[in-house]
Backbone as CSV, one residue per row, in Angstrom:
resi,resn,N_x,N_y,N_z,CA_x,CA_y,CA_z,C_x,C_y,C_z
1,UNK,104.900,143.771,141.068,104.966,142.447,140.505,103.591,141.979,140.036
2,UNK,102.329,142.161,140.814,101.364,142.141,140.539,100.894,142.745,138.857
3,UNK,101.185,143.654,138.800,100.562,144.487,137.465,101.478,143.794,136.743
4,UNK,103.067,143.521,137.053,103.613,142.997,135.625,102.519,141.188,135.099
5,UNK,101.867,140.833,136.329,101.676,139.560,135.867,100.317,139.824,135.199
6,UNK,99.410,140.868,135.676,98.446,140.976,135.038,98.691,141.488,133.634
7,UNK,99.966,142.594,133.452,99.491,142.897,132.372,100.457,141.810,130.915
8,UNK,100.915,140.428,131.972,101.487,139.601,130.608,99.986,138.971,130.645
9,UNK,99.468,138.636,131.329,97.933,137.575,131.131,96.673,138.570,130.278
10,UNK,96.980,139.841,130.344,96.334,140.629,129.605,96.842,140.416,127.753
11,UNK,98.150,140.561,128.046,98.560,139.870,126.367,98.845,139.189,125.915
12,UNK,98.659,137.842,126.765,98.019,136.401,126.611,96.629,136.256,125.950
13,UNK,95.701,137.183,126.661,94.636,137.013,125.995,94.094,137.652,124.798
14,UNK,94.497,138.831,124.492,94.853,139.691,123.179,95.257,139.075,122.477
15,UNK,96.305,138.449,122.577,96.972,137.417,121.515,95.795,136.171,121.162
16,UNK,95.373,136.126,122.110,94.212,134.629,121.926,92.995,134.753,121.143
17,UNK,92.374,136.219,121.477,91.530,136.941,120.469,92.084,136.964,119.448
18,UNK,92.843,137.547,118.854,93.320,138.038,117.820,93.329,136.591,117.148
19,UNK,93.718,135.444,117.669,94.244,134.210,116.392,92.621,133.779,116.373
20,UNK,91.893,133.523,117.402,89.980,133.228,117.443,89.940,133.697,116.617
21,UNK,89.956,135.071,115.857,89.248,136.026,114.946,89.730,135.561,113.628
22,UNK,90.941,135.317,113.852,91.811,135.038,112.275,91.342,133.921,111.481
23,UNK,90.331,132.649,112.565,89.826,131.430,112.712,88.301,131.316,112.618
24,UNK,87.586,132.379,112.563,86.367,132.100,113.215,85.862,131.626,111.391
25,UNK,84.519,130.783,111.688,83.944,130.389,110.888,82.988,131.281,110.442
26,UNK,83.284,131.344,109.159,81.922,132.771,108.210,80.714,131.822,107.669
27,UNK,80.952,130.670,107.200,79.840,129.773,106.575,80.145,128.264,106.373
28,UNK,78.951,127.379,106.459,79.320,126.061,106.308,79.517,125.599,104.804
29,UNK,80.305,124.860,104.258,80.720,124.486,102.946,80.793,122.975,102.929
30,UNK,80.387,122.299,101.402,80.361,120.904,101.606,81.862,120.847,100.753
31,UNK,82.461,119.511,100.645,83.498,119.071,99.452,82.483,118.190,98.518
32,UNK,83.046,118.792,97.543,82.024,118.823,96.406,83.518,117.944,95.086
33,UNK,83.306,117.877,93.993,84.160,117.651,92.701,85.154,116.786,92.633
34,UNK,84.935,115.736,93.866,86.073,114.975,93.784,85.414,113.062,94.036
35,UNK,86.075,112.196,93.992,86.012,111.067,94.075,85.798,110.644,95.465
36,UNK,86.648,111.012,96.461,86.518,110.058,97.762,86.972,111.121,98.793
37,UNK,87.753,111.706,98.970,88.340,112.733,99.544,88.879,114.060,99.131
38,UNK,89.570,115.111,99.884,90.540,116.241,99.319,91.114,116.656,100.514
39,UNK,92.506,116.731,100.307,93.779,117.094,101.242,93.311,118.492,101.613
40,UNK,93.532,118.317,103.400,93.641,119.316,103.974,95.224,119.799,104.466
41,UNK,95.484,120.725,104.225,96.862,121.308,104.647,97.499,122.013,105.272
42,UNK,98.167,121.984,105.570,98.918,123.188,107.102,99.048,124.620,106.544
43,UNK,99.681,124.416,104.991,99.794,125.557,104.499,99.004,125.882,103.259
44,UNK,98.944,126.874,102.050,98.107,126.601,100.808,99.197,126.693,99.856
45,UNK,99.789,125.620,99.716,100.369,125.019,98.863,99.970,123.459,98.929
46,UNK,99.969,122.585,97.506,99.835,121.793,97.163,101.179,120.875,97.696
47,UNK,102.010,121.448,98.073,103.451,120.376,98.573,103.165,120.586,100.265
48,UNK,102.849,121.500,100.648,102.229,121.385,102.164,102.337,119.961,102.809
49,UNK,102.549,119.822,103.657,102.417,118.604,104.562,100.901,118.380,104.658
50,UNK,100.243,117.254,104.449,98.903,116.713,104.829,98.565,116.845,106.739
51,UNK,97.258,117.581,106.708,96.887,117.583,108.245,95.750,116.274,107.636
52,UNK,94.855,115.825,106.822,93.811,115.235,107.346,93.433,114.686,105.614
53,UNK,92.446,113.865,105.392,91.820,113.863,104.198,90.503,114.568,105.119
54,UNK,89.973,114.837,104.233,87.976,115.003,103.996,86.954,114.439,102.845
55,UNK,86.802,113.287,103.175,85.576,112.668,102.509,84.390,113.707,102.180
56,UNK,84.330,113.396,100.754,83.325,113.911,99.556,81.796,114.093,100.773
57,UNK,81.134,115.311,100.240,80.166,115.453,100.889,80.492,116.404,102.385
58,UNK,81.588,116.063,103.378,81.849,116.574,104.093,81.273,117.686,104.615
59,UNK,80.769,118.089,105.737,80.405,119.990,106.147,81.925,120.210,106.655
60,UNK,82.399,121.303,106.150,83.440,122.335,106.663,82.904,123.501,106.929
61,UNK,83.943,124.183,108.131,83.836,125.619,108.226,84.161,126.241,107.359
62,UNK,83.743,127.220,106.502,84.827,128.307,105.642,85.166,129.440,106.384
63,UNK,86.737,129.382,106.357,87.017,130.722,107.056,86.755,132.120,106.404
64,UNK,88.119,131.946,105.196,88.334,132.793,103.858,89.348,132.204,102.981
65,UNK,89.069,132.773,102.012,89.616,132.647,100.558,91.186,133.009,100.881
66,UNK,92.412,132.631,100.364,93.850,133.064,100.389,94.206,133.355,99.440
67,UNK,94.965,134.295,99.405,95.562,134.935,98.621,95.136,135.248,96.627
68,UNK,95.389,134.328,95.640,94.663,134.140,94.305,93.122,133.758,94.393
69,UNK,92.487,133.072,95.474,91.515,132.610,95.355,91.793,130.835,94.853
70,UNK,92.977,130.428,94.753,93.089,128.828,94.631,92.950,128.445,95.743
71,UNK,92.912,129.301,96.994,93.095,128.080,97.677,91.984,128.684,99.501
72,UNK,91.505,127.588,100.619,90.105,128.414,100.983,90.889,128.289,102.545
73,UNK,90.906,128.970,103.337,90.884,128.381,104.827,89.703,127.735,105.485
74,UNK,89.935,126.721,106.155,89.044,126.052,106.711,89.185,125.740,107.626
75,UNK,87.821,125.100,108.661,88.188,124.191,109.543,87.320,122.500,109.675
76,UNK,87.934,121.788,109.905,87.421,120.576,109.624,87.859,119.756,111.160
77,UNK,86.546,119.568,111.530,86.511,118.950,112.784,87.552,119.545,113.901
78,UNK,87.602,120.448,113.551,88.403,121.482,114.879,90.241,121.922,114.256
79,UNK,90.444,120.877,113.005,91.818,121.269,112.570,91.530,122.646,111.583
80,UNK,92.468,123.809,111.879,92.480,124.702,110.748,93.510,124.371,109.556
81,UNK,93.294,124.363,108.406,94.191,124.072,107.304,93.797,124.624,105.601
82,UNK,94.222,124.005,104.863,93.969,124.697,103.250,93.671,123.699,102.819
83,UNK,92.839,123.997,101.774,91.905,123.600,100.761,92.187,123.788,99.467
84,UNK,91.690,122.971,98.265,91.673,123.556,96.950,90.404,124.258,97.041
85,UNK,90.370,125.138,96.296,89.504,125.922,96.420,87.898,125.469,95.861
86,UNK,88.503,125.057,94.642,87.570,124.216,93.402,87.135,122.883,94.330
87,UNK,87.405,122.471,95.576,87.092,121.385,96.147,85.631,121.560,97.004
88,UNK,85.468,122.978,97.235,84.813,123.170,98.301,83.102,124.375,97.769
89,UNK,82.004,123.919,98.101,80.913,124.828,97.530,79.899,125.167,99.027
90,UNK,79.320,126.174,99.207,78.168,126.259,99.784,76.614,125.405,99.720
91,UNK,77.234,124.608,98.166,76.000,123.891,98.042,76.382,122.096,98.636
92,UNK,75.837,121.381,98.941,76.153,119.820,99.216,76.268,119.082,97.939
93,UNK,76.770,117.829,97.735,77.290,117.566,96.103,75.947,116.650,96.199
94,UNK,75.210,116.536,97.315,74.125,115.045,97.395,72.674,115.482,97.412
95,UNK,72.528,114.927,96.620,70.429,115.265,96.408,70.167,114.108,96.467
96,UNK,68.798,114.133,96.767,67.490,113.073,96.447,67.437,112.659,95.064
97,UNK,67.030,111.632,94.549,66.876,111.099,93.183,65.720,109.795,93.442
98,UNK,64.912,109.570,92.438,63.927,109.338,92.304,63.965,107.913,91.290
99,UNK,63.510,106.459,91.480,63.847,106.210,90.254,62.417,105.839,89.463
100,UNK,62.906,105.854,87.970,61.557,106.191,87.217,61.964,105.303,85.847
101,UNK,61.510,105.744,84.766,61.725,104.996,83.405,61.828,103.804,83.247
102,UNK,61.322,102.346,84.685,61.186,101.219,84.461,60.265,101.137,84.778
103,UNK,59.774,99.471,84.618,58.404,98.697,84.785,58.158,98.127,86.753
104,UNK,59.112,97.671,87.107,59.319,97.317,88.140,60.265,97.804,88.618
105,UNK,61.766,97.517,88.558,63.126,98.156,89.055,63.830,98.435,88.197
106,UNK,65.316,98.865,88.856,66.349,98.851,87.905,67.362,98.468,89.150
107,UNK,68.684,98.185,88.305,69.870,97.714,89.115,70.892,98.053,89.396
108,UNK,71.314,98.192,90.658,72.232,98.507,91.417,73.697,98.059,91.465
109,UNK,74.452,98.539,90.780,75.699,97.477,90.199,76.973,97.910,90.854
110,UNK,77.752,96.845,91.020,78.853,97.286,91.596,80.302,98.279,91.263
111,UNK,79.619,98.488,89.820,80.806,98.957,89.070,79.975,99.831,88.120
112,UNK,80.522,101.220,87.307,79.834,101.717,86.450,79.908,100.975,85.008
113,UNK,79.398,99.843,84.725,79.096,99.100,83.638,77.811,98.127,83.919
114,UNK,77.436,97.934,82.486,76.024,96.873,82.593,76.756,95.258,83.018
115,UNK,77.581,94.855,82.816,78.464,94.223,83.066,78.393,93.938,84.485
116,UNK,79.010,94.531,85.063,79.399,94.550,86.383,78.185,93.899,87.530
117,UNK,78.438,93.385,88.364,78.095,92.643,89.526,76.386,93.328,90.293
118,UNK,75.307,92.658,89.920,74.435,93.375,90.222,74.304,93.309,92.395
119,UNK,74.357,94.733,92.579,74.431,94.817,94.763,72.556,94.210,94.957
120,UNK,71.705,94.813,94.173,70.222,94.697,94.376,69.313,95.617,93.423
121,UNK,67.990,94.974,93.345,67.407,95.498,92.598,66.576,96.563,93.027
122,UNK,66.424,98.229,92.950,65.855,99.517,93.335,64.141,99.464,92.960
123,UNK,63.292,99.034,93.163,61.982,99.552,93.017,61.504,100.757,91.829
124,UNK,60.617,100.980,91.285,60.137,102.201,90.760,59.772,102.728,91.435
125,UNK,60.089,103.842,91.535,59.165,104.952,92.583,59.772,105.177,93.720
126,UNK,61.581,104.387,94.032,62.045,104.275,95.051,63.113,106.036,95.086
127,UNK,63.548,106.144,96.580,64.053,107.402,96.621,65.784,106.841,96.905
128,UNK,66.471,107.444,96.189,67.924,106.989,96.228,68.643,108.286,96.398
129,UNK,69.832,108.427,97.354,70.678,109.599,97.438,71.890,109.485,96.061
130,UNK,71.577,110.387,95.795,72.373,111.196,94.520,73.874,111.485,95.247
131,UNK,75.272,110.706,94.492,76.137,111.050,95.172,77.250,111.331,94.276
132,UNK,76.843,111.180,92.610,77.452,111.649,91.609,77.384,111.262,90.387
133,UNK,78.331,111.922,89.525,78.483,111.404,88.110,79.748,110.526,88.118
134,UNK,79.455,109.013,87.817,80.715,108.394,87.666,81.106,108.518,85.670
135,UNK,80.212,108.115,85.302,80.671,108.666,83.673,79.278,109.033,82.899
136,UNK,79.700,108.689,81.862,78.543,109.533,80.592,77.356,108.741,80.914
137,UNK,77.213,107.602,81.354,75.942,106.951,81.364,75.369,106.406,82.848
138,UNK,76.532,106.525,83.694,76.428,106.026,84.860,76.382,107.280,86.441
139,UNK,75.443,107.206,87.145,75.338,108.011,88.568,76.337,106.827,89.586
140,UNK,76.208,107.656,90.674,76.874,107.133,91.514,75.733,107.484,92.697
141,UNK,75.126,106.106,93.578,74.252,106.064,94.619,73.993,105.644,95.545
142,UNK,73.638,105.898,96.907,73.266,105.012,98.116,71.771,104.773,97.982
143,UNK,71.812,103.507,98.211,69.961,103.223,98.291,70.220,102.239,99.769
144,UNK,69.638,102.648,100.618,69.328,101.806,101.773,71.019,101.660,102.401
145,UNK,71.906,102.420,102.490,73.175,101.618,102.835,74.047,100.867,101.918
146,UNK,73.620,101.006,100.628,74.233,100.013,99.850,74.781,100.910,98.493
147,UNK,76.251,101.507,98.547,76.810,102.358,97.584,76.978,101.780,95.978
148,UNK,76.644,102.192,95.002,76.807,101.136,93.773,76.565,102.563,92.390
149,UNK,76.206,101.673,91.298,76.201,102.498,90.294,74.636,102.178,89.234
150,UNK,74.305,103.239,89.023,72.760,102.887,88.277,73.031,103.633,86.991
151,UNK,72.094,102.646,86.175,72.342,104.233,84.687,71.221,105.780,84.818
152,UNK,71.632,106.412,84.384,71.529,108.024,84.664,69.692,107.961,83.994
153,UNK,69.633,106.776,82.988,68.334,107.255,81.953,67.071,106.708,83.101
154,UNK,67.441,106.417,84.279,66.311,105.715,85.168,66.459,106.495,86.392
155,UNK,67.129,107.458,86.543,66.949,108.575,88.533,66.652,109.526,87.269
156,UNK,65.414,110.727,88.477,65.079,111.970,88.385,65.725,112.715,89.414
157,UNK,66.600,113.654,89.389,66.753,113.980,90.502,66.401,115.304,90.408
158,UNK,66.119,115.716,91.787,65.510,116.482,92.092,66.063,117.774,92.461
């Protein structure tokens, strides 16, 4: 009776290896190409049931690539699930940016238009995190805690 119990706890744990391995993390990856988030999924299909969003910028585990290459295994905060593939890079989507091409400042707006609601005015020479392209003329940035939109002809980024 003894050996039968050892040898089911023996392929208890074989089995436990084996799914660890199927799971383990090969490299860290940011979410990169999207607006605010990207669906994580149980399966890699796009009709999949939702396990989670992941906010832009995000570190994920990368497991591996599935099947065509559309789609990535991951893990995100301990859930394993699927990815678009095109969602996810080795590089981070956020740099440093620099601002330059004014006299004193430039402005921090709430919306990507000149129009739109000025949050505060950025310094020359000030350092702002780079957090995207909202359109042809406009970045998307945090300066101090404060998320907004600047025009592109005033950050250097780096």
């Amino acid at each position: 009776m003894k050996k039968f119990f050892a040898l089911v706890a023996m392929m208890i744990l074989m089995s436990s290896s084996i799914a660890l391995a199927e799971n383990s993390i090969k490299a860290t990856y940011f979410v990169v190409n999207c607006n605010e988030s990207i669906t994580l999924r149980e399966y890699p299909s796009v009709h999949a049931r939702e396990l989670a969003q992941i906010p832009l910028g995000q570190a994920v585990g990368f497991i591996e690539d599935v099947g065509d290459g559309n789609f990535s295994k991951i893990n995100y905060d301990g859930l394993v699930g699927y990815v678009i593939s095109y969602y996810i890079s080795p590089n981070s989507p956020f740099r440093d940016a620099t601002v330059v091409n004014c006299r004193q400042s430039i402005t921090l707006r709430a919306n990507p238009s000149t129009y739109a609601r000025e949050i505060t005015q950025i310094p020359l020479g000030a350092r702002v995190k780079y957090l995207g392209v909202e359109s042809d003329s406009f970045y998307k940035v945090e300066y101090r805690g404060m998320v907004g939109f600047v025009l592109k002809t005033y950050l250097q980024l780096d």
